[in-house]
N, C-alpha and C positions, 0 to 999 in steps of 0.2 A: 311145147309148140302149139301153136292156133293155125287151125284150116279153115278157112270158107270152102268148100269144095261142089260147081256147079257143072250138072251135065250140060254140054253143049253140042248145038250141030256144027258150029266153028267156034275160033276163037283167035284174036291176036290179040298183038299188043307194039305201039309205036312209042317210039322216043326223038326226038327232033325231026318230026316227018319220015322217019327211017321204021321197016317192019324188023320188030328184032326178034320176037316168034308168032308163028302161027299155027293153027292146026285147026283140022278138021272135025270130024268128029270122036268125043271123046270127054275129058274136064280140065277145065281152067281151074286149079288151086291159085288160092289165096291163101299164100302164107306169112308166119311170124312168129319168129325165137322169141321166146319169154327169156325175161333175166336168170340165170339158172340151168336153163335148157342144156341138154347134151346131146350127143349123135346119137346115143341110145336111143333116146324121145325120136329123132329125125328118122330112125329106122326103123322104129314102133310104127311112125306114120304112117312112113312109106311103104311097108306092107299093109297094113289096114285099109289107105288106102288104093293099092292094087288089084286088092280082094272086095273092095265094098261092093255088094250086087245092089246096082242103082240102074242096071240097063235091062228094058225088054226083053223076056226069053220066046221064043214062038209063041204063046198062050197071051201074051201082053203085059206079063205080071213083072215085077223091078226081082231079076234074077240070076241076072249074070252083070261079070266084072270090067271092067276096062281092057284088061289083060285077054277075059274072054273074047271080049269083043275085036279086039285088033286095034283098039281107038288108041289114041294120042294122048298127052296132057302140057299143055303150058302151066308153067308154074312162076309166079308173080309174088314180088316180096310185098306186104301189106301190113309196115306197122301200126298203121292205125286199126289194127284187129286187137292190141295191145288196150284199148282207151280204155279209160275209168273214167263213166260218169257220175259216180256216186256223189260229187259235189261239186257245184255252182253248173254253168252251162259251156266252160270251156271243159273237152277231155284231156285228161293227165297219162302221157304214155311212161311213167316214167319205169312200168313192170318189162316193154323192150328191153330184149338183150343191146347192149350196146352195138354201136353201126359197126364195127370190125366183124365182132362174135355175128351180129345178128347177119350179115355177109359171109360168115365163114359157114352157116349154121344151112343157108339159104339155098348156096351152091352144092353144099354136103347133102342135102335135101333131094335137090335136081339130080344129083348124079346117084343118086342112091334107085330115083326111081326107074333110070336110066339102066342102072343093073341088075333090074325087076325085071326087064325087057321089054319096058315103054317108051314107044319114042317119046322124047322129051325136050320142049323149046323151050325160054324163057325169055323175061324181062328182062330189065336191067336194076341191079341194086339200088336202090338210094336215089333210081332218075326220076323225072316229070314224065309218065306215063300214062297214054290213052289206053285203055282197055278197050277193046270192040269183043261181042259174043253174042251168039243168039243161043239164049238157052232153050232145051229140050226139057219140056214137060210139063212146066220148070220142075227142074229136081234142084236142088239146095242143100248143102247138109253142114253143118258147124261140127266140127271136131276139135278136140283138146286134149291134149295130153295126159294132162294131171286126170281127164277123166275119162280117159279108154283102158 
């Protein structure tokens, strides 16, 4: 699986003018089932990212966790975190797990981090999705599987 994962002071996300998660502060994942992926991978994440120390500790240094902190996370399916640019200038997604799996993988995902004891909103699979968020710091971090 692929994470984008951004600290934020808010974050939503809408689907036909409708808010379908929000959250304050905390991080907005971007995620995406690679062809292959298992829950295993989704629950590797999902601890990792629990425990990522990406937040302020009193001194100002990135040292405590989301968990620590009491923030939130919306989590957002993002197969175009899948792309292969490696040839011409259109990207080739075709290392996505297919829409069922990469839907079955997505939800499994959110509810896992759910059972971390974060709250947890989300998008919606497969919709036309605004994201809104104002990042903190900006912090950013790419995660992958094959290489955590």
């Amino acid at each position: 699986m692929r994470a984008l994962i951004q600290r934020v002071s808010e974050a939503s996300v809408t689907v036909e003018g409708k808010v379908t998660g929000e959250i304050g502060a905390g991080l907005l994942i971007l995620i995406c089932a690679m062809h292959g992926d298992t829950e295993a991978q989704a629950d590797q994440l999902a601890v990792k990212i629990s425990k990522l120390r990406i937040f302020k500790d009193e001194a100002g240094k990135m040292n405590r966790s989301v968990l620590e902190t009491g923030g939130s996370v919306l989590v957002v399916s993002q197969f175009t975190l899948a792309a292969d640019t490696r040839r011409g200038n259109r990207p080739g997604f075709s290392t996505a797990a297919a829409p069922a799996e990469g839907e079955r993988l997505y939800e499994y995902f959110a509810r896992q981090l759910s059972r971390l004891g974060l709250g947890t909103a989300k998008g919606q699979f497969g919709a036309d999705m605004k994201v809104r968020l104002l990042n903190d710091g900006p912090v950013t971090v790419w995660m992958d599987t094959e290489q955590v």
